[in-house]
Structures are given as C-alpha cells and as structure tokens.
C-alpha positions in Angstrom: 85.7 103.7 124.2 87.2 100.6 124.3 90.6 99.5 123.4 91.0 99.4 119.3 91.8 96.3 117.3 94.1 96.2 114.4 95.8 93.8 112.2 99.1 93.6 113.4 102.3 94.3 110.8 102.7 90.7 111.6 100.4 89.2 110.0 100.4 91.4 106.6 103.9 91.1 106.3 103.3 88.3 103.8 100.7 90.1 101.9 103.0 93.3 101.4 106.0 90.8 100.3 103.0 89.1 98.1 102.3 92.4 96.3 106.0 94.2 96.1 107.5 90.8 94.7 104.8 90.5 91.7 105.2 94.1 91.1 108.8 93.4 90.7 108.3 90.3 89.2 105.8 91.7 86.6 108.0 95.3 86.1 111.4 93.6 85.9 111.2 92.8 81.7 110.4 96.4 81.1 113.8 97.1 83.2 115.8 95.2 80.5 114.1 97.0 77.7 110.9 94.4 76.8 109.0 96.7 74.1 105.5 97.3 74.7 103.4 94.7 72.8 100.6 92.5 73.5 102.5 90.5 76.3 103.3 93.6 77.6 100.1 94.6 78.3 99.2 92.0 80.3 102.3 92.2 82.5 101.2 95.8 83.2 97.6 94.7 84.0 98.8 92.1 86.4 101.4 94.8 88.2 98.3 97.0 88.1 96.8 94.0 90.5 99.9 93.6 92.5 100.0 97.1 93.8 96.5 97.9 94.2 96.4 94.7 96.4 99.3 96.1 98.4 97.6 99.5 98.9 95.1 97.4 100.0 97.1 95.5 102.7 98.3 99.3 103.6 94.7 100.6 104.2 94.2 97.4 106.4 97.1 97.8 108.4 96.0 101.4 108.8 92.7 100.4 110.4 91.9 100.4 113.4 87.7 99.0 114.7 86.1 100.4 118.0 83.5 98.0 119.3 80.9 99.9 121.6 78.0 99.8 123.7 76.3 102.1 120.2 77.9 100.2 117.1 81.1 99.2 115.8 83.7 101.5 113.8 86.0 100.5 111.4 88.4 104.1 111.5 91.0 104.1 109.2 91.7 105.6 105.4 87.2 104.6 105.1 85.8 105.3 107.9 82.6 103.0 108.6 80.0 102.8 111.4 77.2 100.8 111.9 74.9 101.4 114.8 73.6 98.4 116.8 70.4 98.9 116.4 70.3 99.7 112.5 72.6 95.9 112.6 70.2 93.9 109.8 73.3 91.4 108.8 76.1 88.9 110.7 77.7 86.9 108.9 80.6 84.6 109.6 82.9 83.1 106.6 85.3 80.5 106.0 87.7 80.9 103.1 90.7 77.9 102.7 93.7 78.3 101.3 93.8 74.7 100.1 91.0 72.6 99.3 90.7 70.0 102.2 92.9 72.0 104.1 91.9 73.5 107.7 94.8 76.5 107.1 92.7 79.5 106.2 90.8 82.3 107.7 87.9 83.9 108.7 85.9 87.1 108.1 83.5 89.0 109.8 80.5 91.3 107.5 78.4 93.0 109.1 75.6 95.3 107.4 73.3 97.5 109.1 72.0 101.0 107.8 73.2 101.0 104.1 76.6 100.4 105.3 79.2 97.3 105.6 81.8 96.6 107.5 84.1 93.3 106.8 87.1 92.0 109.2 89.5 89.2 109.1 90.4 86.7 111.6 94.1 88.0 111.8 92.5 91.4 113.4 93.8 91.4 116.9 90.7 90.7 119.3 88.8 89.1 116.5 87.0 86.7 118.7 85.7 89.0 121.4 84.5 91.3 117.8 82.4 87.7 117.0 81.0 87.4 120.6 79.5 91.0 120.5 78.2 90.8 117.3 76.8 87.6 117.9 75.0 89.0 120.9 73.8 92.1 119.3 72.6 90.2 116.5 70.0 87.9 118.9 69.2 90.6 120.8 68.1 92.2 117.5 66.7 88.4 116.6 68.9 88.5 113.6 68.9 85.1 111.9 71.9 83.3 110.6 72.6 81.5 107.8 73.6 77.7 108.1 77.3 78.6 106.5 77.8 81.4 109.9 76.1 79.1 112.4 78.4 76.0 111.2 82.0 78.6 111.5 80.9 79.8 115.0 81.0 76.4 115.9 83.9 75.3 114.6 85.1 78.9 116.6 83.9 76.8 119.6 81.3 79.7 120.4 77.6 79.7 121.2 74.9 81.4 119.6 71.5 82.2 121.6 69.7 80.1 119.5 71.8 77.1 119.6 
C-alpha cells in the first residue's frame, strides 16, 4: 500500500473553531438562565447543528484514504471501498465560498458498487487522488459530465478524452 492521505489539523482548525464557537454562541443564554420557550428551541436546534458539524470535522480529520492498484479506501470512523473495476461514477465539484469569488474548494465522489466515497481538496495528496481516478475512470470509459471536465481544467489536468 501506498502512503495515506489525510486532511491535515491545519486545515480543519477553522471548521472545529466554526462549530465550538456556535455551540457556545447558541448555549451561552441558557448559562444565564434563558427559560425554555419558543426561542429557545431554536437555539437548541441550531447548537444541535453546531456540534454535529464538528463531529463531522472530527470523523474527517480521523480519515485517512489508500489509493491502490484494486480501489480506493476511505479508512476511518466509515470505512468505504470501492474497487476499480466496480468504479461507475467520477465526479469533480466546485463549491465557492463567495459568489464571483475563485476562494473555494473542491470535492472528489466517486461511486462504484453501491458505495460512495467523497473527498475534499484540502486532503493532503488530493491531486495525485484526481489523476488516478481520472485514469481509472477512461480506462473503464467512464464519461464525465461537462461541470467535472470544466474543474479538471481549471486543475490544469488532462483527461484522455480531451
């Protein structure tokens, strides 16, 4: 096996300070004795939010993807696989932060066998990830859509059909 990626503490270190700052932030009324009423509620849904998005961020961090010469596996608190040659999906997203704005980031899905596997751009290796499932996918003569062929341009990378 090859060396495994991860998302580096890094670059989740904003999205943990994200999540334990609106728990906080959505908690702190009930620390200075805010009864529970309707308003209430709402703060306790959106803390609900807050943290589940940081156990997400914790999962994340705790991943770690394989890429092989058999599939890819995403090992961490879900362990996924997808076999090359069961690989029925690539596809390459853009998601901005700002409209008009090029700060943002990618992500990665593929599908293959009844299973899905999605990584972002801040995964360590992410590019060499792209490459290989870019190969494997016109080896298996995968085709892909205009939004993935338009993002692994503006990657600067080069499909086998273009």
């Amino acid at each position: 096996m090859t060396q495994p990626h991860r998302y580096p503490f890094e670059h989740l270190r904003a999205d943990y300070l994200r999540a334990g700052g609106g728990v906080v932030l959505c908690l702190a009324p009930f620390a200075v004795g805010m009864p529970l009423s309707g308003g209430a509620w709402v703060l306790l849904g959106c803390a609900a939010l807050f943290l589940l998005y940081g156990l997400r961020t914790g999962m994340r961090q705790m991943t770690r993807v394989w890429v092989t010469d058999d599939g890819i596996v995403s090992d961490g608190p879900i362990k996924t696989r997808i076999a090359w040659e069961t690989l029925e999906d690539v596809r390459l997203s853009y998601f901005s932060t700002r409209r008009g704005s090029a700060s943002g980031w990618l992500q990665l899905r593929l599908k293959g066998a009844g299973a899905t596997i999605r990584l972002e751009s801040t995964l360590t290796g992410f590019d060499d990830v792209v490459r290989c499932a870019l190969r494997k996918a016109g080896e298996r003569s995968l085709a892909l859509n205009a939004a993935t062929q338009n993002n692994i341009s503006a990657m600067g990378l080069v499909t086998a059909d273009g």
